[in-house]
DOLUM-788660 format. One line per 5 residues: number of its first residue (from 1); their letters; for each residue z negated, y negated, x of N, C-alpha, C, O. Coordinates in nm, 4 decimals. Each point is the difference from the previous one (the first is absolute). Layout:
# residues N
NUM	a	Z,Y,X,Z,Y,X,Z,Y,X,Z,Y,X; ...;
This chain:
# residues 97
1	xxxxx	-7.9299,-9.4375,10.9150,-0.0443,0.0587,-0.1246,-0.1029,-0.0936,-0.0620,-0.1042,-0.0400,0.0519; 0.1578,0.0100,-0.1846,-0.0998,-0.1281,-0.0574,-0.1587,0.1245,-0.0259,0.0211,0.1211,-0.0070; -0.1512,-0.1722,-0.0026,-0.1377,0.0398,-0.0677,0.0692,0.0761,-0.1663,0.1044,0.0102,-0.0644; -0.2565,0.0293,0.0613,0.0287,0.0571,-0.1328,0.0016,-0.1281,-0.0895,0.0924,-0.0187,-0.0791; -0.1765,-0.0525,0.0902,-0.0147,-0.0867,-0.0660,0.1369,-0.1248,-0.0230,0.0557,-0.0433,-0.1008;
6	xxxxx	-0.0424,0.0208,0.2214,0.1204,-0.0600,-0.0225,0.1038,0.0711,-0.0624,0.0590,-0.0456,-0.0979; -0.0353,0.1443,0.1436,0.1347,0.1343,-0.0974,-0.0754,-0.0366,-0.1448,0.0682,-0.0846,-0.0579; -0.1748,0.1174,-0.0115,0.0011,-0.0064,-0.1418,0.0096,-0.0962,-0.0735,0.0290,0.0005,-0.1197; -0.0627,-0.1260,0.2155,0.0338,-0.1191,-0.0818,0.1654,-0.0146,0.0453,0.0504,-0.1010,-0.0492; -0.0083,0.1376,0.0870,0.1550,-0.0408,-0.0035,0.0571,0.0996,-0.1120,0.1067,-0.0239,-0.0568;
11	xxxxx	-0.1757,0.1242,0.0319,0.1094,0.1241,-0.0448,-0.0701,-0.0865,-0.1730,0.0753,0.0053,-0.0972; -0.2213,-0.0792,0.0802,0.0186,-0.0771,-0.1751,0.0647,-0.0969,-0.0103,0.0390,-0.0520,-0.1045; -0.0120,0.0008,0.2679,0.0514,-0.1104,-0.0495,0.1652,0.0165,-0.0735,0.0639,-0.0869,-0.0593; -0.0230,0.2381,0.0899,0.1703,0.0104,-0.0086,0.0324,0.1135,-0.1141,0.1032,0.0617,-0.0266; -0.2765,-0.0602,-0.0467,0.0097,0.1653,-0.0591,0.0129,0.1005,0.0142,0.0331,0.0673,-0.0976;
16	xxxxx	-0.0565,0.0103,0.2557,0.0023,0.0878,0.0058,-0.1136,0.0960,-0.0167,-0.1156,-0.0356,0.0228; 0.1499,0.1720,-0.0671,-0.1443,0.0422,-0.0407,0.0406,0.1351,0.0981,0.0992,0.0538,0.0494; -0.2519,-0.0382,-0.0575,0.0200,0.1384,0.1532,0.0859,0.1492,-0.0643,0.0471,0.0950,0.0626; -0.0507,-0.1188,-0.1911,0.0156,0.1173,-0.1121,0.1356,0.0155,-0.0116,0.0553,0.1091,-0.0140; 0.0324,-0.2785,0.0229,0.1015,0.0227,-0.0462,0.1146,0.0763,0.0838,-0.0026,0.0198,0.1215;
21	xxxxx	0.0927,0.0146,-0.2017,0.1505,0.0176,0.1035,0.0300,-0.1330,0.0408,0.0257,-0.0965,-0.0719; -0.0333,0.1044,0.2217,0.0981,-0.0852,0.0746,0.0948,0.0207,0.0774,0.0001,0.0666,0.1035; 0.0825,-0.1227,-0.1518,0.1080,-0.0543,0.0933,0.0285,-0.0524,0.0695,0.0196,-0.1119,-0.0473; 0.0163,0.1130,0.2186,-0.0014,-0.0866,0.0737,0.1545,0.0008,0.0362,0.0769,0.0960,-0.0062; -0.0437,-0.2570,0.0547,0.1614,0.0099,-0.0344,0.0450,-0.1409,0.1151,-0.0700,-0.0999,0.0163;
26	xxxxx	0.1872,0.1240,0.0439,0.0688,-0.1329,0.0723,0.0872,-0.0850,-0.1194,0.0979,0.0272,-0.0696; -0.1822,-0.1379,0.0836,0.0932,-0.0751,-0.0900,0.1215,-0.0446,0.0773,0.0998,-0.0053,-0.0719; -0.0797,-0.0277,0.1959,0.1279,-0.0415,0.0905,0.0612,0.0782,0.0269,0.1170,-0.0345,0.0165; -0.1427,0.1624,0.0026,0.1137,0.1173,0.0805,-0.0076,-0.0414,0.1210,0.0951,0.0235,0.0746; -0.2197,-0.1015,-0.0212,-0.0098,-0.0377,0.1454,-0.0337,0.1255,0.0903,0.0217,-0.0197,0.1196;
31	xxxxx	-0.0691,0.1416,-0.1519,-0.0455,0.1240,0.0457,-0.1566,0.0264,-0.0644,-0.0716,-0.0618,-0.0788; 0.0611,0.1708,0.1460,-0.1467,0.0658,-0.1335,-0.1421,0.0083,0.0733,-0.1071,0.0380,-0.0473; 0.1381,-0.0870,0.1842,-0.1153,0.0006,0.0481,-0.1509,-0.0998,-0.0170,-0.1070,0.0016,0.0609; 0.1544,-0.0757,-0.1616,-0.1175,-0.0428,-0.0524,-0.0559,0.0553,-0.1512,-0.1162,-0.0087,-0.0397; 0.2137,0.0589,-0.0222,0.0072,0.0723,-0.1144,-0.0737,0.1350,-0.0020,-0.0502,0.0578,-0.0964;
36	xxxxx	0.0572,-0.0108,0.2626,-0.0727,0.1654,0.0268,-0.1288,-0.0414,0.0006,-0.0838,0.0555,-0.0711; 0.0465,-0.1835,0.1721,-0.1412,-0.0257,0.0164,-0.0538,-0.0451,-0.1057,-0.1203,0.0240,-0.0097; 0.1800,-0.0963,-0.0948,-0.1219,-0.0081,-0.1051,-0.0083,0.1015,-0.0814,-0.0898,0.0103,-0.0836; 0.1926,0.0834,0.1020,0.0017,0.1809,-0.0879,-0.1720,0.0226,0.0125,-0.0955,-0.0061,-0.0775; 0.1213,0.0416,0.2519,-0.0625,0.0455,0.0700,-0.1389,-0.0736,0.0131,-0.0967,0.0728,0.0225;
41	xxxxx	0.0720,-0.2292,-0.0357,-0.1185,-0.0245,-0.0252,-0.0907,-0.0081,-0.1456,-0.1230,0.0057,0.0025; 0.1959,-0.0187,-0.1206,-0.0371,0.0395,-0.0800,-0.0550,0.1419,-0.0230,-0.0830,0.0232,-0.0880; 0.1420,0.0888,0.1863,-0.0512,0.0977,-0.0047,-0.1311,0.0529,0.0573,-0.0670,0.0967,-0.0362; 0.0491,-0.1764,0.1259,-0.1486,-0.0364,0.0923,-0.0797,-0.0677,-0.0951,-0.1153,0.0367,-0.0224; 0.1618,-0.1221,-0.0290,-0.1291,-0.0290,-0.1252,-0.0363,0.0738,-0.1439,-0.0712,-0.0443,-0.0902;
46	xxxxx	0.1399,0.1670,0.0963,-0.0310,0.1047,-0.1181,0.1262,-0.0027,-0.0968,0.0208,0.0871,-0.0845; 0.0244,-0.1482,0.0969,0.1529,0.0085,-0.0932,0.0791,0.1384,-0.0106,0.0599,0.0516,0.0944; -0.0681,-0.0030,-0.2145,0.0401,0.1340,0.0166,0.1907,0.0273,0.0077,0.0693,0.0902,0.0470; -0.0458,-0.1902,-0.1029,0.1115,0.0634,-0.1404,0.0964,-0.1501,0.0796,0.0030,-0.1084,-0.0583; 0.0568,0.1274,0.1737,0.0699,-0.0563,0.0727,0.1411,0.0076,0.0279,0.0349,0.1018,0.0597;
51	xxxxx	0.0455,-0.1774,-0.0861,0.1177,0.0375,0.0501,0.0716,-0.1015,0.0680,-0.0466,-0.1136,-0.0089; 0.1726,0.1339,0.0893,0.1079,-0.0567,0.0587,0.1259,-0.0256,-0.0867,0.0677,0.1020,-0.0133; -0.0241,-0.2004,-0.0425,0.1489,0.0090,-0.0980,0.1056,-0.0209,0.1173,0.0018,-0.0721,0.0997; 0.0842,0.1649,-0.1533,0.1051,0.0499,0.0875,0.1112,-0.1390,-0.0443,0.0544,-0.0014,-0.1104; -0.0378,-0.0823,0.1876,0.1375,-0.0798,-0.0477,-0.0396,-0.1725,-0.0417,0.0728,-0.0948,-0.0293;
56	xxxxx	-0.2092,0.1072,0.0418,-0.0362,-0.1015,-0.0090,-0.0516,-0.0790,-0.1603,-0.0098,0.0743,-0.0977; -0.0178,-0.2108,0.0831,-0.0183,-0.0792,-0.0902,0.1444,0.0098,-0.0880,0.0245,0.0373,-0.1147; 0.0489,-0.0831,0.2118,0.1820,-0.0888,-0.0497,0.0116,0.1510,-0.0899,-0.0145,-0.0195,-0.1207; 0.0312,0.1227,0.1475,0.0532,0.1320,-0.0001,-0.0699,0.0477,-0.1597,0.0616,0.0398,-0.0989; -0.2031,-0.0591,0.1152,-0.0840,-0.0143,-0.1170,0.0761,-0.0151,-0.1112,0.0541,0.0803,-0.0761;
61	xxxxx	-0.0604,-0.2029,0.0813,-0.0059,-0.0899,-0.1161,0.2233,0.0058,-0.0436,0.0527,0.0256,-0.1083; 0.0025,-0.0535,0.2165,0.1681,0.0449,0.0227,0.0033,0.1102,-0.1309,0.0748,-0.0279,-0.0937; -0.1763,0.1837,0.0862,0.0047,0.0846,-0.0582,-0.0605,-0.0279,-0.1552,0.0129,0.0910,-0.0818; -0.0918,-0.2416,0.0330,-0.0423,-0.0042,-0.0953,-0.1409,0.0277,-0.0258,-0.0318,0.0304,-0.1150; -0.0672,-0.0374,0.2167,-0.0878,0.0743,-0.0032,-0.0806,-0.1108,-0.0275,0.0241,-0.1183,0.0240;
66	xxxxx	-0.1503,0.1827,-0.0918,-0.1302,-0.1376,-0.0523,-0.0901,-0.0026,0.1331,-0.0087,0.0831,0.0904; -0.0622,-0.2200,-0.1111,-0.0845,-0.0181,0.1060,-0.1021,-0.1085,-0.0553,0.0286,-0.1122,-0.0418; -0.1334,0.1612,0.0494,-0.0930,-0.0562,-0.0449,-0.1638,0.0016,0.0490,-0.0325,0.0594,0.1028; -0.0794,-0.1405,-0.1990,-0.1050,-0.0308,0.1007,-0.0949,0.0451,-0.1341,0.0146,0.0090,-0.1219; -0.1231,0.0139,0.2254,-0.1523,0.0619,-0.0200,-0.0914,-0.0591,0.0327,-0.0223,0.0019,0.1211;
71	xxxxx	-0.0800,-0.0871,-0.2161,-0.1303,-0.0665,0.0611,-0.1013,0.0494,-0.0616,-0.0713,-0.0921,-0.0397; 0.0271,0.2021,0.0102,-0.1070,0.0069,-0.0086,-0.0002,0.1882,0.0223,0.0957,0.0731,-0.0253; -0.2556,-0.0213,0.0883,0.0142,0.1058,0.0360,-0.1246,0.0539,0.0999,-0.1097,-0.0556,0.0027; 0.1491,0.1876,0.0889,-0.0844,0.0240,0.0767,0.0553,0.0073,0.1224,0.0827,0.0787,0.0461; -0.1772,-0.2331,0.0325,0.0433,-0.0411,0.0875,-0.1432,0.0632,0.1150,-0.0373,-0.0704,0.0939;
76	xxxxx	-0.0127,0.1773,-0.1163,-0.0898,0.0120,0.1458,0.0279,0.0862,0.0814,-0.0438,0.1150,-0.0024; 0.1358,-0.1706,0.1003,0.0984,0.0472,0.0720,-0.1585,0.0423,0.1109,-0.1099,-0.0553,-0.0051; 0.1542,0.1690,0.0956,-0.1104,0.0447,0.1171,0.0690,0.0578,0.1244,0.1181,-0.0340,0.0082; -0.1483,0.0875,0.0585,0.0529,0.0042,0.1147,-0.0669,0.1875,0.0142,-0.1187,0.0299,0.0127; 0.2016,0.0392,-0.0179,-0.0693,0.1336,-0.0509,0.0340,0.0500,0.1431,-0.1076,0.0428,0.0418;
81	xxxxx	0.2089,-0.0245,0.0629,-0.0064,0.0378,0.1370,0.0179,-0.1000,0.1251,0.0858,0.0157,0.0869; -0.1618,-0.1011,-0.0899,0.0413,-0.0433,0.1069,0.0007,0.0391,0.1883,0.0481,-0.0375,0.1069; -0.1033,0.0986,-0.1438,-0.0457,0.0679,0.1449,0.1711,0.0578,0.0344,0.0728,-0.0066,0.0991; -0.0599,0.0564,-0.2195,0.1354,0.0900,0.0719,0.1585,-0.0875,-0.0470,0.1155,0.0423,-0.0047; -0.1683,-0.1651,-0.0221,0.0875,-0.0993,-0.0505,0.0730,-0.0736,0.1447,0.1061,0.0111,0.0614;
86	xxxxx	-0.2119,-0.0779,-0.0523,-0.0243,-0.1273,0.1330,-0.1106,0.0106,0.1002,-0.1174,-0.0120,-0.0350; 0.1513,0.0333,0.1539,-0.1088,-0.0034,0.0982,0.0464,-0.0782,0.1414,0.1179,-0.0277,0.0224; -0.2044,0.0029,0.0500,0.0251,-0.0905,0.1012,-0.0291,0.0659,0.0865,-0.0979,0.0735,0.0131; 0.2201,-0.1045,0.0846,-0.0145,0.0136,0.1379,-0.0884,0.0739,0.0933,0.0486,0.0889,0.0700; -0.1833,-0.1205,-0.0630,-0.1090,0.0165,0.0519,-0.0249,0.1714,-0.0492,-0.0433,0.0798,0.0832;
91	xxxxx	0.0683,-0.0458,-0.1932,-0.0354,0.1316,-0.1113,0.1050,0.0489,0.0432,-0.0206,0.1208,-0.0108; 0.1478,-0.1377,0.0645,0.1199,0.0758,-0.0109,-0.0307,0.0533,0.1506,0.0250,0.1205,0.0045; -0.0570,-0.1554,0.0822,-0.0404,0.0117,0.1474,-0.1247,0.1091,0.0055,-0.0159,0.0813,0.0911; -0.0630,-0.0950,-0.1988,-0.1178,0.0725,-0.0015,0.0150,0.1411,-0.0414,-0.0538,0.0983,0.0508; 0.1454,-0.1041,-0.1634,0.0312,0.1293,-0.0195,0.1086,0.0868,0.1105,0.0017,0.1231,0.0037;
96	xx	0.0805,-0.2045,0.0776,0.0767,0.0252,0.0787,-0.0530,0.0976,0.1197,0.0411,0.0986,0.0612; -0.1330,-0.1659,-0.0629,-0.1064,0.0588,0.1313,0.0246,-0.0544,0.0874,-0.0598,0.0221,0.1053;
C-alpha cells in the first residue's frame, strides 16, 4: 500500500480527484484482480463514488463510449478508516487472544 502522500501525488499526476466517479477497468481481459485492488484501494483513501466496469476497456469503447481526463480539482484524498482497513499481524493475534 503506497503512503498517503505518495497515493495523492500519483492520483494529480493522472487527474484523479477524490470526488470524482471512478472507474476502475482491465484494459487486457488479463483478469480483474488488479482492477479489484485499486477499486478497493482508492477506497481506503476516501474515494467515495467507485466502481468496477463490467467487460472491460475493449468493451467500453467497442460500445462507443467517451473517455476522458480531468486535471484540475479536489485532490485531498485521507485515509478516514484505517484501523478497520489494514492491520498487521501482531494486532490480528491481539485481538485473537
Amino acid at each position: 500500500m503506497p503512503s498517503l502522500e505518495t497515493f495523492t501525488q500519483k492520483m494529480i499526476e493522472i487527474g484523479v480527484q477524490k470526488s470524482d466517479n471512478i472507474v476502475c477497468y482491465d484494459a487486457h481481459a488479463l483478469g480483474m484482480q488488479a482492477t479489484a485492488r485499486a477499486a478497493w484501494m482508492m477506497r481506503f483513501f476516501g474515494c467515495n463514488n467507485v466502481r468496477i466496469l463490467n467487460g472491460g476497456l475493449k468493451k467500453w469503447e467497442a460500445e462507443g463510449r467517451s473517455v476522458y481526463k480531468q486535471t484540475e480539482g479536489d485532490y485531498s484524498f485521507n485515509i478516514p478508516n484505517q484501523d478497520t482497513c489494514i492491520m498487521d499481524i501482531a494486532k490480528m493475534h491481539d485481538l485473537a487472544g
